[in-house]
N, CA, C and O atoms as CSV, one atom per row, in Angstrom:
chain,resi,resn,atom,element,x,y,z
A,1,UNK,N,N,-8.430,34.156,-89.209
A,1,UNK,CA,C,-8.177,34.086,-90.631
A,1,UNK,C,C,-9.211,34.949,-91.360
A,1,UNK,O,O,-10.420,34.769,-91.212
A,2,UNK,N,N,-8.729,35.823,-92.093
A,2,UNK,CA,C,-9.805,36.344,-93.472
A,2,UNK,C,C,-9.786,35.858,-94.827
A,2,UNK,O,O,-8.783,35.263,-95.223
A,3,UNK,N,N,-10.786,36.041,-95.594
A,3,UNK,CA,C,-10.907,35.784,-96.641
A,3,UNK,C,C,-11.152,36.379,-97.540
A,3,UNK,O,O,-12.374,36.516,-97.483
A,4,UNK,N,N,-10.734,36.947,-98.544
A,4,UNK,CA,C,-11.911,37.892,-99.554
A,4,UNK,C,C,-11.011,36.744,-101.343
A,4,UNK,O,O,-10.363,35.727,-101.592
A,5,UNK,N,N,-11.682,37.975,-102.037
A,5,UNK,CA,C,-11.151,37.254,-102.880
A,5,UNK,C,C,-10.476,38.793,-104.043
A,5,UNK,O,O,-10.911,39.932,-103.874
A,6,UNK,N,N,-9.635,38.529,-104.895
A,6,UNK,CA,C,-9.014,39.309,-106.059
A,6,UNK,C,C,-8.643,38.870,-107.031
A,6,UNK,O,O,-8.366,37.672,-106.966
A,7,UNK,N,N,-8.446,39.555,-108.380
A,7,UNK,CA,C,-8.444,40.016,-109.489
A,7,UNK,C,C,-6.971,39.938,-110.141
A,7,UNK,O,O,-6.511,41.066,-110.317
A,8,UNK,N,N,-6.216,39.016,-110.497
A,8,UNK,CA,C,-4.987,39.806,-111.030
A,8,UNK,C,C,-4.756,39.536,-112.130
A,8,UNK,O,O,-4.004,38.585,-112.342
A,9,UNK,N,N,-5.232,40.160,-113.056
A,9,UNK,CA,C,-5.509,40.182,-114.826
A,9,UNK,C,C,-4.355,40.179,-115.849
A,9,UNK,O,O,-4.415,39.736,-116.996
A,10,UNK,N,N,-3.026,40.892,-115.087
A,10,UNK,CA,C,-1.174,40.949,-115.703
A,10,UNK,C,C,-0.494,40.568,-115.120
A,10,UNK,O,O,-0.596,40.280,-113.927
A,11,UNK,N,N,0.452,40.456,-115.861
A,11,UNK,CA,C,2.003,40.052,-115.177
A,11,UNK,C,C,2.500,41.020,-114.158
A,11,UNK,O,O,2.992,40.737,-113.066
A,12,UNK,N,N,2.293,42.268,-114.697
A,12,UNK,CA,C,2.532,43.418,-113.573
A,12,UNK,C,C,1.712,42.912,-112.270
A,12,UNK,O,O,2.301,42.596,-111.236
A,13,UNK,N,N,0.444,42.867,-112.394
A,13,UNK,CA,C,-0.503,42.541,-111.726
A,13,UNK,C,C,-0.209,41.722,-110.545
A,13,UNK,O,O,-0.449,41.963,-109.362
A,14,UNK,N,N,0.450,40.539,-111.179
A,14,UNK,CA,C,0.850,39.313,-110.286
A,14,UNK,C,C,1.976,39.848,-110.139
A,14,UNK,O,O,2.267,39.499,-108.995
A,15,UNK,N,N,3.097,40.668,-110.645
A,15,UNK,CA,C,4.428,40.936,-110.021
A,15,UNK,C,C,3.762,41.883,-108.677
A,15,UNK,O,O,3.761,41.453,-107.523
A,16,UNK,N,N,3.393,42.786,-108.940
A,16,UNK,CA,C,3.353,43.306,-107.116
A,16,UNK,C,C,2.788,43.152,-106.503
A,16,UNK,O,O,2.954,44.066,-105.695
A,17,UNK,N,N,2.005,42.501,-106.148
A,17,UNK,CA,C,0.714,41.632,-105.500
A,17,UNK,C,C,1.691,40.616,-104.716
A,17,UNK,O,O,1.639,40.627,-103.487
A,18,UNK,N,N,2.811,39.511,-105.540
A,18,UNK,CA,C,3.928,39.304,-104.989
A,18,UNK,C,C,4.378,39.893,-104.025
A,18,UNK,O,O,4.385,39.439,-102.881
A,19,UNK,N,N,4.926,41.273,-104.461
A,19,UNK,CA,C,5.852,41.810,-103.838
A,19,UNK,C,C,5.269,42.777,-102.893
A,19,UNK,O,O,6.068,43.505,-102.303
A,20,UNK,N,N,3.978,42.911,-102.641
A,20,UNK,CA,C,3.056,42.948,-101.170
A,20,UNK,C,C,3.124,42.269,-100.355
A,20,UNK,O,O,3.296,42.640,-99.194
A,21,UNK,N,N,2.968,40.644,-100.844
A,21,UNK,CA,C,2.922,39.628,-99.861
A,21,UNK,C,C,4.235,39.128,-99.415
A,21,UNK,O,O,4.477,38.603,-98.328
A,22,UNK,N,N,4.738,39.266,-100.010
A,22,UNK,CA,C,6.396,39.036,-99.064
A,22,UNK,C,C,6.916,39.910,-98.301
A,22,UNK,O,O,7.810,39.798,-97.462
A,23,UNK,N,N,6.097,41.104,-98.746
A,23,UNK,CA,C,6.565,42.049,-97.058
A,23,UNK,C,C,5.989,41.600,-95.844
A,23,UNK,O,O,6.318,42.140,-94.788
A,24,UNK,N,N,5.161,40.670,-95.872
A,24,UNK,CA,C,4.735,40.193,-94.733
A,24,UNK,C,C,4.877,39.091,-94.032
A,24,UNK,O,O,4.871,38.106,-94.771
A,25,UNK,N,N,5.040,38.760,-92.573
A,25,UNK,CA,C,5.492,37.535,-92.055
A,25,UNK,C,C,4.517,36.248,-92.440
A,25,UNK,O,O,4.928,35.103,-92.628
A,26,UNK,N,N,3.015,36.721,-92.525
A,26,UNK,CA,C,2.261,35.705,-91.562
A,26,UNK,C,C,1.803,34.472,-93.294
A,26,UNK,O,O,2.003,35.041,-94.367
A,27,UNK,N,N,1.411,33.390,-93.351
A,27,UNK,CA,C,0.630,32.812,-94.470
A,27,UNK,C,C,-0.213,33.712,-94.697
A,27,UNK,O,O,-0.915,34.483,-94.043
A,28,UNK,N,N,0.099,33.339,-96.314
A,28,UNK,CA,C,-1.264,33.760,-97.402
A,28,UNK,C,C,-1.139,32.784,-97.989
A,28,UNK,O,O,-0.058,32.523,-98.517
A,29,UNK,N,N,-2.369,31.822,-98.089
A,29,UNK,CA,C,-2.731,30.998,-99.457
A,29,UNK,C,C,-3.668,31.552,-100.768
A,29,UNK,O,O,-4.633,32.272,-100.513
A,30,UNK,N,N,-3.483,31.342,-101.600
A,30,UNK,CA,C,-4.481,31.713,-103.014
A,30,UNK,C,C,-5.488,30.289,-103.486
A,30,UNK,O,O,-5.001,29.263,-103.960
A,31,UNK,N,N,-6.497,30.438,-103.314
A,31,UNK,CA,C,-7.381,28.776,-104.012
A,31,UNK,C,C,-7.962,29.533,-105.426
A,31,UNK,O,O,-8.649,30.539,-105.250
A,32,UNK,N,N,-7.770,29.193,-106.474
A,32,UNK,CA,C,-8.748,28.673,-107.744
A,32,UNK,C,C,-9.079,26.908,-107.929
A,32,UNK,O,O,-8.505,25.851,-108.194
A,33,UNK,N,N,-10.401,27.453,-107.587
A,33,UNK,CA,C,-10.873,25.945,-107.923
A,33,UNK,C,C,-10.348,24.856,-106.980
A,33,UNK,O,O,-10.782,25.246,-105.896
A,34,UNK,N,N,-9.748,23.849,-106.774
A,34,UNK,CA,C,-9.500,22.961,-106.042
A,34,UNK,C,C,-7.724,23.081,-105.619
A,34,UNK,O,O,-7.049,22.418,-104.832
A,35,UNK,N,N,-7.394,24.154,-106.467
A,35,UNK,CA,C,-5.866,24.176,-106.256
A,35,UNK,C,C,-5.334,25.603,-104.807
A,35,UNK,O,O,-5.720,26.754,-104.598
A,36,UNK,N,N,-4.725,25.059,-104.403
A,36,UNK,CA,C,-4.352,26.598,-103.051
A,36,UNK,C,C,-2.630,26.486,-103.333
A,36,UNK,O,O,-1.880,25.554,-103.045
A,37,UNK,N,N,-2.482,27.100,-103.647
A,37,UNK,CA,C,-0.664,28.007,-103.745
A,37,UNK,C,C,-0.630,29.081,-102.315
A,37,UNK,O,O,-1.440,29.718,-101.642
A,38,UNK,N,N,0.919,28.805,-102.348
A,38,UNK,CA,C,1.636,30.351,-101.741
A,38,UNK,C,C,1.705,31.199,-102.207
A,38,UNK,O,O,2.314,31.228,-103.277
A,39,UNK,N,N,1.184,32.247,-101.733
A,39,UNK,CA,C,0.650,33.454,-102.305
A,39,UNK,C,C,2.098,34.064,-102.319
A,39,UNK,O,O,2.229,34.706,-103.361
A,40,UNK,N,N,3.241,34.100,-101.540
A,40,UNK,CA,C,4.495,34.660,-101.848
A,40,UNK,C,C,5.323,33.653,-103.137
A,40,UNK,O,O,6.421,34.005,-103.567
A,41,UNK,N,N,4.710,32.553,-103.583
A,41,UNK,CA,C,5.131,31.820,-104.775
A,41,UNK,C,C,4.735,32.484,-106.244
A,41,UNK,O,O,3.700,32.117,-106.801
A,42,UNK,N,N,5.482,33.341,-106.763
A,42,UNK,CA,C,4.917,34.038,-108.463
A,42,UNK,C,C,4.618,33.152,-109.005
A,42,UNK,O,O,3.460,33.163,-109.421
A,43,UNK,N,N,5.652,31.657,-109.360
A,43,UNK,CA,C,5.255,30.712,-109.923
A,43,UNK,C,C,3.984,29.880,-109.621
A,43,UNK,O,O,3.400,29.251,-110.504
A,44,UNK,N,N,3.623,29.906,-108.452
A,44,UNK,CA,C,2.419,29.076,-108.132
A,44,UNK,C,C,1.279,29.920,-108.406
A,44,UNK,O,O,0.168,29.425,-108.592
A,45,UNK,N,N,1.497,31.208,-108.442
A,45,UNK,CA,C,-0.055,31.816,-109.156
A,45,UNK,C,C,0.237,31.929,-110.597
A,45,UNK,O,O,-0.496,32.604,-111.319
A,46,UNK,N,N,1.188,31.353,-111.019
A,46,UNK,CA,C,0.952,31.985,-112.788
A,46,UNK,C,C,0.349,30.334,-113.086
A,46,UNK,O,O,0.007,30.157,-114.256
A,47,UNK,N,N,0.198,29.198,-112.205
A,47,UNK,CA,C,-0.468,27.674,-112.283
A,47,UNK,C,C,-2.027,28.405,-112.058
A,47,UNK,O,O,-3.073,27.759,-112.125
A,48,UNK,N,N,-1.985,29.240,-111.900
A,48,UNK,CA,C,-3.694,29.488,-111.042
A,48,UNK,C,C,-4.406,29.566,-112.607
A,48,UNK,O,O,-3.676,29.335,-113.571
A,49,UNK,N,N,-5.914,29.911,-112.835
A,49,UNK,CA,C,-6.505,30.236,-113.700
A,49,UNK,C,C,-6.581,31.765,-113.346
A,49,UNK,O,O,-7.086,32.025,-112.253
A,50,UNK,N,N,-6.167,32.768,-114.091
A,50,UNK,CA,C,-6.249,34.335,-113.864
A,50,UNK,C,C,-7.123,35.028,-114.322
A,50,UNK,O,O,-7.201,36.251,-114.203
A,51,UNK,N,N,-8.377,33.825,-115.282
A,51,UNK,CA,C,-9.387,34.739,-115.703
A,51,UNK,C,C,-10.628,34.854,-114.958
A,51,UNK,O,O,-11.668,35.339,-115.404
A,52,UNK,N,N,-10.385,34.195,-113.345
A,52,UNK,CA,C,-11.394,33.906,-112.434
A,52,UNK,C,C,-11.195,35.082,-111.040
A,52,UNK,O,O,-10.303,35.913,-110.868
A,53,UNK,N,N,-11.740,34.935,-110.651
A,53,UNK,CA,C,-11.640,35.870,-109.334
A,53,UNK,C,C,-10.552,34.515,-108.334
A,53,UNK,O,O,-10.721,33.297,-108.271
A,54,UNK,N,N,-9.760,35.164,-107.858
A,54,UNK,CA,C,-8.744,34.216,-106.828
A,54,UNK,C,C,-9.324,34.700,-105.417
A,54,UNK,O,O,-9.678,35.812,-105.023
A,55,UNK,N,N,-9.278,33.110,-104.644
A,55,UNK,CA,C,-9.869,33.408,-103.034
A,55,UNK,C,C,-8.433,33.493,-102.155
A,55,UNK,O,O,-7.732,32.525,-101.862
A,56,UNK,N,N,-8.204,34.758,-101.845
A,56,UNK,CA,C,-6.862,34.897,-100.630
A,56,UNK,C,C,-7.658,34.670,-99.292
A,56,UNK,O,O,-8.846,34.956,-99.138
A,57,UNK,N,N,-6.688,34.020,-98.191
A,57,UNK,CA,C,-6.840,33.482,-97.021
A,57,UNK,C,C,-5.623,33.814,-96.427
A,57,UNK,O,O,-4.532,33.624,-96.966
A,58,UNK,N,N,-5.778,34.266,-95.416
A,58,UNK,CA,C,-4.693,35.230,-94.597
A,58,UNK,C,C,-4.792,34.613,-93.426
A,58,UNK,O,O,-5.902,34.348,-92.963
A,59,UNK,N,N,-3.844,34.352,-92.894
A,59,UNK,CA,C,-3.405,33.515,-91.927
A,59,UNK,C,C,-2.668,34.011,-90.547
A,59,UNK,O,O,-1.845,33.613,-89.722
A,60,UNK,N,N,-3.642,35.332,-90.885
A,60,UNK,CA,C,-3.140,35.789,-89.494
A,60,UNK,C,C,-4.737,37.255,-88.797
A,60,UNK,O,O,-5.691,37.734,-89.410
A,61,UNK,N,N,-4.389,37.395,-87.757
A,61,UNK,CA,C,-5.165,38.089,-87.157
A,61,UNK,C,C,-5.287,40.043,-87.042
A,61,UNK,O,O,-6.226,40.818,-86.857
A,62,UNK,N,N,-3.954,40.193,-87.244
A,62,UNK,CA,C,-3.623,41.548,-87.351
A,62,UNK,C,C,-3.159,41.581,-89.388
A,62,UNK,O,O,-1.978,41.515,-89.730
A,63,UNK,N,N,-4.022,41.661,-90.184
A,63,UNK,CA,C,-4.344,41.456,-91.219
A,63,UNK,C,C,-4.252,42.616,-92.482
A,63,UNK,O,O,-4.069,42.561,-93.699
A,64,UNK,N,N,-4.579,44.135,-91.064
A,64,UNK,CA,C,-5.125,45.389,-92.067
A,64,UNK,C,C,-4.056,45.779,-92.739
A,64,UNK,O,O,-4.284,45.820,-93.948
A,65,UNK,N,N,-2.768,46.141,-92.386
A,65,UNK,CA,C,-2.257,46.239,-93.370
A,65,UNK,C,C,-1.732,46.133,-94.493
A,65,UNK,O,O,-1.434,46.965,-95.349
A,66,UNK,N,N,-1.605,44.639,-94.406
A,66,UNK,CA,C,-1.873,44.397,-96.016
A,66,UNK,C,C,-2.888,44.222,-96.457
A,66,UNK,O,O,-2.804,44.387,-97.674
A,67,UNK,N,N,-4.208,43.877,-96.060
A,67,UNK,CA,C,-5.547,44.186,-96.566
A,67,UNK,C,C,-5.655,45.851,-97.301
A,67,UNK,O,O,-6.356,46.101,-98.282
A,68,UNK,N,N,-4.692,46.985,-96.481
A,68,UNK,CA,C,-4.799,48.574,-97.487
A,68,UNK,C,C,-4.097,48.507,-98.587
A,68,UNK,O,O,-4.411,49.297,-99.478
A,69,UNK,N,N,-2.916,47.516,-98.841
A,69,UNK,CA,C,-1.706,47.679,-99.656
A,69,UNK,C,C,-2.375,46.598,-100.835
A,69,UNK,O,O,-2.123,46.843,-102.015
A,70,UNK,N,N,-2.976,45.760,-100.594
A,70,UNK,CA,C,-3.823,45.267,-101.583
A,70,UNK,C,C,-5.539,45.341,-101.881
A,70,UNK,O,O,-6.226,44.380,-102.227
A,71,UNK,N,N,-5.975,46.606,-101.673
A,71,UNK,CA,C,-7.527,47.072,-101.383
A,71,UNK,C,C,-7.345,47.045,-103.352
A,71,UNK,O,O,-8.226,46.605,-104.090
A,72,UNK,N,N,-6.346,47.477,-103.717
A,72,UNK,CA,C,-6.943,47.877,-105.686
A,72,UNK,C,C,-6.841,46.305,-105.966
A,72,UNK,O,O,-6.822,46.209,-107.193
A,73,UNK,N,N,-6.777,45.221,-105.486
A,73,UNK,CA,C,-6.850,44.014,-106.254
A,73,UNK,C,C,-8.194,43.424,-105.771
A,73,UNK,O,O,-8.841,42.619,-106.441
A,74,UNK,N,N,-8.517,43.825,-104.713
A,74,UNK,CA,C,-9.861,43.425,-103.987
A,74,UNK,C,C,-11.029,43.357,-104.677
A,74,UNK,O,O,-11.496,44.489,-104.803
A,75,UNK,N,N,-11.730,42.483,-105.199
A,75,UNK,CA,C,-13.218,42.651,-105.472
A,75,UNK,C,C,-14.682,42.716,-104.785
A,75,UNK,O,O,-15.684,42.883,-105.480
């Protein structure tokens, strides 16, 4: 599993960040604060707080490519 954490400040923002993570098979969860969503759920990150840095957790081992396809949300 990895962890880092990102940034998604718009609606755009959270629309393709979405539509990154559903190209992929494996879990992604998102935690703010005590809450963790499906990261392929739009609705469960627009529950998140968006003015905080969000912690993604990747749930798989072969990871890099979507780690490149989301490097501009990365902090």
């Amino acid at each position: 599993m990895k962890s880092f954490n990102v940034s998604l400040k718009s609606i755009t923002d959270v629309k393709d960040f979405v539509n990154i993570v559903n190209k992929f098979d494996f879990d992604i969860d998102l935690t703010s604060g005590r809450y963790v969503v499906d990261a392929k759920s739009i609705m469960g990150i627009f529950s998140l707080d968006l003015s905080k840095p969000i912690k993604v957790d990747v749930h798989s081992d072969d990871y890099s490519d979507f780690y490149e396809e989301v490097k501009n949300y990365i902090l």
